[in-house]
C-alpha positions as CSV (number, residue, x, y, z in Angstrom):
1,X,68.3,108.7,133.8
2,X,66.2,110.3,136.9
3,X,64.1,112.5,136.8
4,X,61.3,114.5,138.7
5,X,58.6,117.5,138.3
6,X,60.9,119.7,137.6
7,X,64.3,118.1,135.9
8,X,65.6,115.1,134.4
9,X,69.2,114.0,134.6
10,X,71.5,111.4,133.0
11,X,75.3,110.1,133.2
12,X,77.8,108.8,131.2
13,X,79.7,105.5,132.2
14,X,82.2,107.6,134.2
15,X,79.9,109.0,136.5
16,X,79.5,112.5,134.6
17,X,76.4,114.8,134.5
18,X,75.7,114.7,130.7
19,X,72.1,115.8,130.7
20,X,70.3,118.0,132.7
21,X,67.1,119.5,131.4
22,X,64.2,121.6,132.4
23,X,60.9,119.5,131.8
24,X,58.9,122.2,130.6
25,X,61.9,123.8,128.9
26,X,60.4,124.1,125.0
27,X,64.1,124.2,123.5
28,X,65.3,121.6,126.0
29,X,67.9,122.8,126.6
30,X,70.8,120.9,128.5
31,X,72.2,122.8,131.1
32,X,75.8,121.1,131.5
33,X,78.2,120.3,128.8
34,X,77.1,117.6,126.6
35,X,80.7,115.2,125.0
36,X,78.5,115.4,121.8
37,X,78.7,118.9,121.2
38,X,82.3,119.1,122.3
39,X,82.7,116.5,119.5
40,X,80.8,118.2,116.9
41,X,83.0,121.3,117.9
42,X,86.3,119.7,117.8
43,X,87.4,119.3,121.2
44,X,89.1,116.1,122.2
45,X,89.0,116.4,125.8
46,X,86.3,114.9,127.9
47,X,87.7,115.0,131.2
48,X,86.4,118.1,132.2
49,X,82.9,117.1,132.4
50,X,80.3,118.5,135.3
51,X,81.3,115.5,138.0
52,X,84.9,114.9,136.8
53,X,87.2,115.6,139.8
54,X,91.0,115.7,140.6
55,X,91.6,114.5,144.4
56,X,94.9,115.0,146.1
57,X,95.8,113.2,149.3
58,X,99.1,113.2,150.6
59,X,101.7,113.3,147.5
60,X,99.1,110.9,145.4
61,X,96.6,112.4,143.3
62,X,93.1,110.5,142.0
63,X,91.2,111.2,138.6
64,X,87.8,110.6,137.5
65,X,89.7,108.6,134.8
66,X,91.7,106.4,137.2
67,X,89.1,104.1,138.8
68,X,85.6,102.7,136.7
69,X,82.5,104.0,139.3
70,X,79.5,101.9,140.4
71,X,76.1,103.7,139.1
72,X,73.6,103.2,141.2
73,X,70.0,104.8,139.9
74,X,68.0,102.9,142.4
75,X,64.5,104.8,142.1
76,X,63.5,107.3,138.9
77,X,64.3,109.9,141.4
78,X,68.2,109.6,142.8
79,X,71.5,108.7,141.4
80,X,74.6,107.5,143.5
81,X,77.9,107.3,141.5
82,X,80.4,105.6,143.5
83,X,84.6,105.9,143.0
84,X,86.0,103.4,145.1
85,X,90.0,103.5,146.1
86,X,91.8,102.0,148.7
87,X,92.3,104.6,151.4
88,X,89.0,105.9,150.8
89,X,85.3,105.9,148.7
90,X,84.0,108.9,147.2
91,X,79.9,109.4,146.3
92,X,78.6,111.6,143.9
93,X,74.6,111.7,145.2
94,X,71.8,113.1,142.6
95,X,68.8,113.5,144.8
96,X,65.7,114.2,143.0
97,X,63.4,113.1,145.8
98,X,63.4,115.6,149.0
99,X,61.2,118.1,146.7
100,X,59.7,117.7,143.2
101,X,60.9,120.9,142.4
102,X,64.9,120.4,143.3
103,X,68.3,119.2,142.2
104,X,70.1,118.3,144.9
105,X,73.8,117.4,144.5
106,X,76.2,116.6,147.1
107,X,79.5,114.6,147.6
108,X,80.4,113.0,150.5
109,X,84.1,111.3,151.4
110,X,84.2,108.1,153.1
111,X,87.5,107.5,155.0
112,X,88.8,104.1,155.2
113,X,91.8,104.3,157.4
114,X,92.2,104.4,160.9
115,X,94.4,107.6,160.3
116,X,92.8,111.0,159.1
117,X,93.6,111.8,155.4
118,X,95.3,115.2,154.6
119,X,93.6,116.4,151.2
120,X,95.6,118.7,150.0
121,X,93.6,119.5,147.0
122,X,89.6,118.9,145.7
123,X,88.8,120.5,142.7
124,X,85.2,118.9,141.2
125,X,83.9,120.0,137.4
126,X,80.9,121.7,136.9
127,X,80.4,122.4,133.4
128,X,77.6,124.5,133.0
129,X,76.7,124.7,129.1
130,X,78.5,127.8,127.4
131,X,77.5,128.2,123.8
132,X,77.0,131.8,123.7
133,X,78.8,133.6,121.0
134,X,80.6,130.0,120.1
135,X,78.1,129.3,117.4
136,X,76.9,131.4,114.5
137,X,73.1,130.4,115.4
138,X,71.7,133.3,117.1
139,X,68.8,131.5,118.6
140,X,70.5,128.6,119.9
141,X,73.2,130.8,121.8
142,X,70.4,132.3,123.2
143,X,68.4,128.8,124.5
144,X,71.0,126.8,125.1
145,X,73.5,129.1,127.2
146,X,74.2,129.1,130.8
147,X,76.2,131.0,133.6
148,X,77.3,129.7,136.7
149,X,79.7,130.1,139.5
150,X,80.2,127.4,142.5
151,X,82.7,128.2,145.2
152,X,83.6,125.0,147.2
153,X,85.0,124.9,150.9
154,X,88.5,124.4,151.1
155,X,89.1,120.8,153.2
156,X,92.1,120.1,154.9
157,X,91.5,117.2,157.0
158,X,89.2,113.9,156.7
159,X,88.6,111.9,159.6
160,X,89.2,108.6,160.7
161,X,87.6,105.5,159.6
162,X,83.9,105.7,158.9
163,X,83.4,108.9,159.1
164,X,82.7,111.4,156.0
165,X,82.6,115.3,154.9
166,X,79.7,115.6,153.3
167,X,79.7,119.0,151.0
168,X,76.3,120.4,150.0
169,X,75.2,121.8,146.8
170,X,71.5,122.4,147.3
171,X,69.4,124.4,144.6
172,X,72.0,125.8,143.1
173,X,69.9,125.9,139.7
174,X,67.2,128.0,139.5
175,X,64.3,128.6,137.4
176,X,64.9,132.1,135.5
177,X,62.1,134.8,136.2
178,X,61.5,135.6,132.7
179,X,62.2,132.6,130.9
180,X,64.1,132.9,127.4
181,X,62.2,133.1,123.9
């Protein structure tokens, strides 16, 4: 788990976001979707959880499920969950640290050949709790329900050896104005 003023975080043993909470949030609410409530609710897959990705290069595609990562949680403050394949390494980073108040999240693609990769498609989870009109308990669709939408850029090329895209995903939670009852 990491953690800082403002959130708390923790990951499963595939790399994906399973927690993350307000500190100060009385309901505690988790804010991405959580395997034990798509258990409860009878929903078998769990490979569409906020970090699960789908990576095509060339005519060969990589899963989430297809390697075991390397989690890193270094410090109380920053996670780095590492997929490693042969032609190249991709990093989820968790970075708690640059500002007690923020969740930064970004991804960045390691080439390891001497010849640029061609991705044809990137497509990353980010499951965002939905409860909302699921469950017959009025007050916990209201405190434990969240909306989101994340538009990614599209990536064609990745350069040679060494070098990396990085894509951002800075603040893109934010403390509501007028917090929920």
């Amino acid at each position: 788990m990491i953690h800082n003023n403002t959130f708390k975080a923790d990951f499963s043993d595939k790399g994906q976001l399973i927690r993350l909470e307000f500190n100060k949030n009385a309901s505690c609410m988790n804010w991405v979707v959580d395997p034990s409530y798509l258990s409860e609710a009878g929903y078998k897959e769990a490979d569409k959880l906020f970090g699960s990705f789908d990576l095509s290069i060339g005519d060969q595609t990589y899963q989430t499920q297809d390697v075991s990562p390397s989690i890193n949680l270094s410090s109380h403050n920053k996670a780095v969950i590492s997929y490693d394949f042969d032609r190249f390494k991709l990093n989820f980073i968790y970075d708690l640290s640059s500002d007690p108040n923020t969740f930064d999240f970004h991804i960045p693609l390691l080439n390891k050949e001497q010849e640029p990769l061609v991705i044809r498609d990137f497509g990353v989870w980010t499951s965002f709790a939905y409860i909302m009109f699921r469950d017959k308990d009025i007050l916990k669709n209201i405190r434990q329900s969240a909306a989101f939408r994340l538009s990614l850029p599209t990536i064609r090329r990745l350069p040679s050896t060494g070098e990396t895209i990085r894509v951002p995903i800075s603040e893109f939670i934010r403390r509501p104005e007028k917090p929920f009852p």
